[in-house]
N, CA and C of each residue as an Amber inpcrd file, in Angstrom:
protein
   342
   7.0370000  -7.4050000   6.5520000   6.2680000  -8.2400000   5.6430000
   5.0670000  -7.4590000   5.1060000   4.7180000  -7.9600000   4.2980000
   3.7620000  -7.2620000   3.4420000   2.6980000  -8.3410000   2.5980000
   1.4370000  -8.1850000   2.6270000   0.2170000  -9.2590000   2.5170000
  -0.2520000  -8.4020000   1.0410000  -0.5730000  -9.8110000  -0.1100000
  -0.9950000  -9.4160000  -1.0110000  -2.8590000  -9.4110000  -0.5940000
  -3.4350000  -8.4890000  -1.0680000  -4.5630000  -8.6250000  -0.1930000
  -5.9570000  -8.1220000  -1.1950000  -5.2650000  -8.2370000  -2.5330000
  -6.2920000  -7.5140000  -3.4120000  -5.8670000  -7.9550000  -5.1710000
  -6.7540000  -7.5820000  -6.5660000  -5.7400000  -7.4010000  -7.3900000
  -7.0290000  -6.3260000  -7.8940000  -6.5470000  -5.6770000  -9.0600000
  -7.2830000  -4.7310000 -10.1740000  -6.7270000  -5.0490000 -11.4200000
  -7.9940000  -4.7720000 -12.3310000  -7.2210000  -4.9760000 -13.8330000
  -7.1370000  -3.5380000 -14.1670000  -5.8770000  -2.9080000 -15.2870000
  -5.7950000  -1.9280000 -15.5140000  -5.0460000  -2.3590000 -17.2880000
  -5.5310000  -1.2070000 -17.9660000  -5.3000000  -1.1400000 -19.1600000
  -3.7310000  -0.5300000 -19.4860000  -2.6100000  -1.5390000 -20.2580000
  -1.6750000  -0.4270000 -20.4240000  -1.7560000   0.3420000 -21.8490000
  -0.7450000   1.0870000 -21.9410000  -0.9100000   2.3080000 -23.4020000
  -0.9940000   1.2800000 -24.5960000  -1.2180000   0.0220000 -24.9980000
  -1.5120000  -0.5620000 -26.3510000  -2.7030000  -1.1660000 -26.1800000
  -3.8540000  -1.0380000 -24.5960000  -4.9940000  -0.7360000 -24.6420000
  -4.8760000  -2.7390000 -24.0240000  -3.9670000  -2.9210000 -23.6990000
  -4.0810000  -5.0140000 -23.4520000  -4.0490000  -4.8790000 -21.9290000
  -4.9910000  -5.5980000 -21.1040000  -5.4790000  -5.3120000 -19.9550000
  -3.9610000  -6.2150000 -19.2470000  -3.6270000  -5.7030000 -18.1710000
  -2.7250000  -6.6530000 -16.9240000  -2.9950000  -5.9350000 -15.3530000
  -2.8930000  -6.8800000 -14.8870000  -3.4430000  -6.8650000 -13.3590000
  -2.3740000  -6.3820000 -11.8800000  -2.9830000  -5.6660000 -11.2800000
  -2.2280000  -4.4310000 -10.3560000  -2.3070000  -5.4730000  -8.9860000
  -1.4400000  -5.7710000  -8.1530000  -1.3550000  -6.6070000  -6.9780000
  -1.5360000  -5.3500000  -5.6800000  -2.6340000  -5.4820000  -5.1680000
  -2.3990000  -4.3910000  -4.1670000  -1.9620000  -5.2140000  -2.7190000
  -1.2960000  -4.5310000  -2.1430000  -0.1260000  -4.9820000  -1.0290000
  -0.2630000  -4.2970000   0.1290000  -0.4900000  -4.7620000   1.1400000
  -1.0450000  -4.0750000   2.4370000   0.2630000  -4.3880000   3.3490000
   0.5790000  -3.4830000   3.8520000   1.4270000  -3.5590000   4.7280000
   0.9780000  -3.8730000   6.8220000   1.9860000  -3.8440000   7.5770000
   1.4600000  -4.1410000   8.7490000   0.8060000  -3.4410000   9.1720000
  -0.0530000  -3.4440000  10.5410000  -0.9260000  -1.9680000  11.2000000
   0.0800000  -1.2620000  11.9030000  -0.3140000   0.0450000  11.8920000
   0.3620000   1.1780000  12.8320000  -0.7050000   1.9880000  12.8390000
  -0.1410000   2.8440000  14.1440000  -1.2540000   3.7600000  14.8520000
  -0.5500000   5.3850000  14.4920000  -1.6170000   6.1570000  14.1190000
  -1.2460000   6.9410000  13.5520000  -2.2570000   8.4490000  14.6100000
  -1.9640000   9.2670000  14.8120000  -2.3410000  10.5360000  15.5650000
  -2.9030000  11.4360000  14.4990000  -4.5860000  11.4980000  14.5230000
  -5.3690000  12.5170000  13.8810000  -4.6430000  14.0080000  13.9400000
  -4.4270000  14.6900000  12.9190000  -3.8870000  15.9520000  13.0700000
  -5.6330000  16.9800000  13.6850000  -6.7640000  16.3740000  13.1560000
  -7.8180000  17.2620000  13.7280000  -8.3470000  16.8140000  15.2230000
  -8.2500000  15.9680000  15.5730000  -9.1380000  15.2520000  16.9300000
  -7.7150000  14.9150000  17.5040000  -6.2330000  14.6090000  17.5290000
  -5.6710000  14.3680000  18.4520000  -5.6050000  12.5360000  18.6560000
  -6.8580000  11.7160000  18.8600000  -7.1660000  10.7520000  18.9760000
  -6.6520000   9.9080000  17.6990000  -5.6110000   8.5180000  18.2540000
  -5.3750000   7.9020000  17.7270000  -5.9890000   6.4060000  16.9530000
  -5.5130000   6.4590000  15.8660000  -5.7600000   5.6240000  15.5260000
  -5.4600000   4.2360000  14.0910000  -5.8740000   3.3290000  14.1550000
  -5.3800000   2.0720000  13.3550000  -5.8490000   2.1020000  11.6090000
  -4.2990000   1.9930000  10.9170000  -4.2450000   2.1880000   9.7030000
  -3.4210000   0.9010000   8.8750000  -3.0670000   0.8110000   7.7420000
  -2.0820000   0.5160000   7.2460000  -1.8450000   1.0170000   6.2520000
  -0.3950000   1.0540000   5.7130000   0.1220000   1.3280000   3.8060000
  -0.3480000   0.2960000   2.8490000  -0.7010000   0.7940000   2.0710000
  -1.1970000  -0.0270000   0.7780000  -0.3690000   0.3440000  -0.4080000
   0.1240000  -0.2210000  -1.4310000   0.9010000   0.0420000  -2.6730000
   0.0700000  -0.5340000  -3.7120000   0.2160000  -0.4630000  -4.5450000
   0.3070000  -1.5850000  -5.7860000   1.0490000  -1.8040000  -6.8780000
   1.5820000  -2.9400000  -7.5890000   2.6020000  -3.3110000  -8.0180000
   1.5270000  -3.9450000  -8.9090000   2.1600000  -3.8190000 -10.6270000
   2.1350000  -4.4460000 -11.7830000   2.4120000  -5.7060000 -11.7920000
   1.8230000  -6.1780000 -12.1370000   1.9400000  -7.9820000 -12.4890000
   2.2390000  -8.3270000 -13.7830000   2.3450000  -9.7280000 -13.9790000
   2.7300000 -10.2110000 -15.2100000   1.6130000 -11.2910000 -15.5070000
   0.8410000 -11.7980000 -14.2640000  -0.1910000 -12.7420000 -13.9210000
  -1.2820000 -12.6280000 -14.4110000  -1.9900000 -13.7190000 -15.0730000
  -3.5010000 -13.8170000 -15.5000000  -4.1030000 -13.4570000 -14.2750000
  -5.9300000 -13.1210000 -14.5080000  -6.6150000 -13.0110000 -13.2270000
  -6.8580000 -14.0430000 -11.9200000  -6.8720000 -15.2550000 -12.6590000
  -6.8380000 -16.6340000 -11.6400000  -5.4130000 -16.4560000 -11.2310000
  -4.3830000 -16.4720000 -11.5310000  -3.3540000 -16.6240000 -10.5800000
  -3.2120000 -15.2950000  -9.7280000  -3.5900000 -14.4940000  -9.8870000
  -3.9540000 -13.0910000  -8.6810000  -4.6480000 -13.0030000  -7.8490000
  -5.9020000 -13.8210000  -8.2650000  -6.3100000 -13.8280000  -7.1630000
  -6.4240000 -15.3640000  -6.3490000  -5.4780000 -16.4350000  -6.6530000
  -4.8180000 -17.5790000  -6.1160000  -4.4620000 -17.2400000  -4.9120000
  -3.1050000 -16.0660000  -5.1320000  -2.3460000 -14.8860000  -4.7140000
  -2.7460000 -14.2050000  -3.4710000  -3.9850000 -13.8680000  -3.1470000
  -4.7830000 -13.2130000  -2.0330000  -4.1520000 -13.8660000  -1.0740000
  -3.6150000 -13.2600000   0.0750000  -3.1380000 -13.8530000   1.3810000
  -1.3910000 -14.1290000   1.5650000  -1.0490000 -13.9110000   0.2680000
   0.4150000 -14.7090000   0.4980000   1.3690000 -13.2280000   1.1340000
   1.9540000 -13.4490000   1.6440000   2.9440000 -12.7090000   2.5900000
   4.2140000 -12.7850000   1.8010000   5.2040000 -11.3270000   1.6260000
   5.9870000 -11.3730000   1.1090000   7.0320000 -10.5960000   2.0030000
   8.2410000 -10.4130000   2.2060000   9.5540000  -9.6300000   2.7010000
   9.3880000  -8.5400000   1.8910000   9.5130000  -7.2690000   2.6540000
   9.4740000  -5.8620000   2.2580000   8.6130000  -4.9100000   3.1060000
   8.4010000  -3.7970000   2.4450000   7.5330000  -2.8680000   3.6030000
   7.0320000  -1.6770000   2.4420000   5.9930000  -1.2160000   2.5780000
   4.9380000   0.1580000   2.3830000   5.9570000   1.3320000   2.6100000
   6.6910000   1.5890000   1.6310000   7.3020000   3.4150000   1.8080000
   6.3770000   4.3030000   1.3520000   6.4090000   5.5820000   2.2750000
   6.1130000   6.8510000   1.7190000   6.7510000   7.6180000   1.2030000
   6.9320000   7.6570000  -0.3600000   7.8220000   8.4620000  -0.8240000
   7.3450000  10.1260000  -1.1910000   7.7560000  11.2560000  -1.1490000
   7.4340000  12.1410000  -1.6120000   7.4470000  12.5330000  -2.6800000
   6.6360000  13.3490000  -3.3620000   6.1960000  13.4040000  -4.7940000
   5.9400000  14.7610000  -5.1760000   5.6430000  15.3350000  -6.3110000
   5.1290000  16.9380000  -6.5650000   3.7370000  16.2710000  -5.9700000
   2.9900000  17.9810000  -5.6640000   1.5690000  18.1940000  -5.1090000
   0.3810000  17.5530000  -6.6540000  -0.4460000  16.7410000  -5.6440000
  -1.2990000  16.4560000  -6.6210000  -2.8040000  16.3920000  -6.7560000
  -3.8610000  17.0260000  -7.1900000  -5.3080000  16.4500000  -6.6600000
  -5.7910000  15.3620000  -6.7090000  -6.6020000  14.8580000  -5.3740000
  -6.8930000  13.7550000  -4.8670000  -8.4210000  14.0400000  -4.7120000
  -8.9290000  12.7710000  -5.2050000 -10.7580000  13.4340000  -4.4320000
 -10.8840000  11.9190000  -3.7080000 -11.2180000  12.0310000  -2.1900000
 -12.2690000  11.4500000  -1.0780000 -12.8520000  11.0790000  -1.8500000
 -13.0070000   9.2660000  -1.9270000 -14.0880000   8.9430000  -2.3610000
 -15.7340000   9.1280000  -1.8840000 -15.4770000   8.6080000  -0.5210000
 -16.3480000   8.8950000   0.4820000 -17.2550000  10.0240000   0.7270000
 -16.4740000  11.6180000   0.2390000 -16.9670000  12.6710000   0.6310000
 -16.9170000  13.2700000  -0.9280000 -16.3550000  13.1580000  -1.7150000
 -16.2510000  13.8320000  -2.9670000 -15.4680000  15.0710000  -3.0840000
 -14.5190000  15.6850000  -1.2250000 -13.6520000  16.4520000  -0.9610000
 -12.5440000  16.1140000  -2.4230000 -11.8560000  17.1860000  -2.3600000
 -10.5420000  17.0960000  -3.4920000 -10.1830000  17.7360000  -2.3210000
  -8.6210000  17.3480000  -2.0690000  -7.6570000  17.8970000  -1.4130000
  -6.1460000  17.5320000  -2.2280000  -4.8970000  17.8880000  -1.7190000
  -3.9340000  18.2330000  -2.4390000  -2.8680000  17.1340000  -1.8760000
  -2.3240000  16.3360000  -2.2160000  -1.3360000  15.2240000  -1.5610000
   0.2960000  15.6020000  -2.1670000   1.2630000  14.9170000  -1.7500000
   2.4320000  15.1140000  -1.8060000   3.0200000  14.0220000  -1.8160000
   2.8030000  13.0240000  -1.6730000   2.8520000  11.6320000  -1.7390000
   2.3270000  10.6800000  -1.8420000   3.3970000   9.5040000  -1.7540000
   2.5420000   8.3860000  -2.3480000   3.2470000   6.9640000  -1.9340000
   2.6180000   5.8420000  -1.5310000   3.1580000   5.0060000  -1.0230000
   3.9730000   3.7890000  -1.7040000   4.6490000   3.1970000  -1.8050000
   5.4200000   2.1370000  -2.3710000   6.0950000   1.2350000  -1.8200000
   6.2470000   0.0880000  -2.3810000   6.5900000  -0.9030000  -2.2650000
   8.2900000  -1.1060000  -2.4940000   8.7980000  -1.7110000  -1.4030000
   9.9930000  -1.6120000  -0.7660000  10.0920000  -3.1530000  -0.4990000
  10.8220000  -3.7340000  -1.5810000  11.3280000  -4.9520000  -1.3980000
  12.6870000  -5.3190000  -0.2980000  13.0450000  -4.4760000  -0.1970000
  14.6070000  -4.8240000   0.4660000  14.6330000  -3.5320000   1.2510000
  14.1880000  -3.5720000   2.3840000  14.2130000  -2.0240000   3.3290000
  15.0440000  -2.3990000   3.9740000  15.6880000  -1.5650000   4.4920000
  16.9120000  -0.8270000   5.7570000  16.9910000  -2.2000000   6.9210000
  17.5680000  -2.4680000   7.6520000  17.6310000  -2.9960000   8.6520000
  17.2860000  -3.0310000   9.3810000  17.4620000  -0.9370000   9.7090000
  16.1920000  -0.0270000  10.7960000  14.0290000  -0.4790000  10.5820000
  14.0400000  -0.3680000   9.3190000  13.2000000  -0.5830000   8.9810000
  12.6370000  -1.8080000   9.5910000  13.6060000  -3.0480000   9.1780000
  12.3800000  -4.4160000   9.1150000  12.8720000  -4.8220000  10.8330000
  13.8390000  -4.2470000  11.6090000  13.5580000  -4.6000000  13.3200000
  12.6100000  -3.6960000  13.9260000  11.9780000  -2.7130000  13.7860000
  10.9550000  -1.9270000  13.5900000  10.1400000  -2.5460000  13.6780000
   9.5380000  -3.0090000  12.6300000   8.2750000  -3.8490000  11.4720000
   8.4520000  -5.0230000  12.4830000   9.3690000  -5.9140000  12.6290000
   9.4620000  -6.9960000  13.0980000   8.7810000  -6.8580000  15.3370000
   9.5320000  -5.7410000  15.5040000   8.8880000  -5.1870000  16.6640000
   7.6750000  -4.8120000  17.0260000   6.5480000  -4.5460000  16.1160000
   5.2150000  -3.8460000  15.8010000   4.7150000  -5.1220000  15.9440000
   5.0210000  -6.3500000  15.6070000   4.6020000  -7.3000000  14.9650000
   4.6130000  -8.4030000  16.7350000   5.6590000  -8.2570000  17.3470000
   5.6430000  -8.9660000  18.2820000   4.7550000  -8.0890000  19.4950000
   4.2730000  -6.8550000  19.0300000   3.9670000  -5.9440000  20.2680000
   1.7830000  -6.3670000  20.1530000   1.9400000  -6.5940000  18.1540000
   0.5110000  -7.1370000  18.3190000   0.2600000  -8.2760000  19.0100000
């Protein structure tokens, strides 16, 4: 499952504003590659809407079937908001309406272990 948990307005190419649903997926614990020490994250996507701003953000909270993929991508610059670092990414996360089987007894397992 996957929680709508946000929206943004974004401009498309004829310059007419429509609104981005950002989608948070469940928590998982993830292992610092510098410190070793683990710790609590989730996937975030966002998906294009068709929705005015009141019905998006109506929207906040509702839970949908699917899951946060990491798909791989060409290398791209990224800047840390936080730090103003640029570093180089390779991916990018998405939204997965209909995942694997493996996938959602997984997800569904994470879920009974919180």
């Amino acid at each position: 499952m996957v929680t709508i948990s946000n929206f943004k307005s974004a401009i498309n190419a004829e310059g007419e504003e429509f609104f981005l649903l950002e989608l948070l997926g469940g928590v998982e614990s993830v292992q610092s590659k510098e410190t070793g020490r683990i710790y609590l994250t989730a996937r975030k996507a966002t998906v294009s809407s068709t929705f005015n701003e009141s019905t998006c953000q109506s929207l906040i909270g509702t839970k949908m079937p699917g899951t946060i993929q990491r798909v791989e991508v060409e290398p791209y610059a990224y800047v840390i908001q936080d730090t103003g670092e640029e570093i180089t990414l390779s991916h990018r996360y998405e939204y997965d309406p209909n995942p694997s089987l493996e996938e959602t007894v997984l997800e569904r397992t994470n879920e009974l272990v919180l």
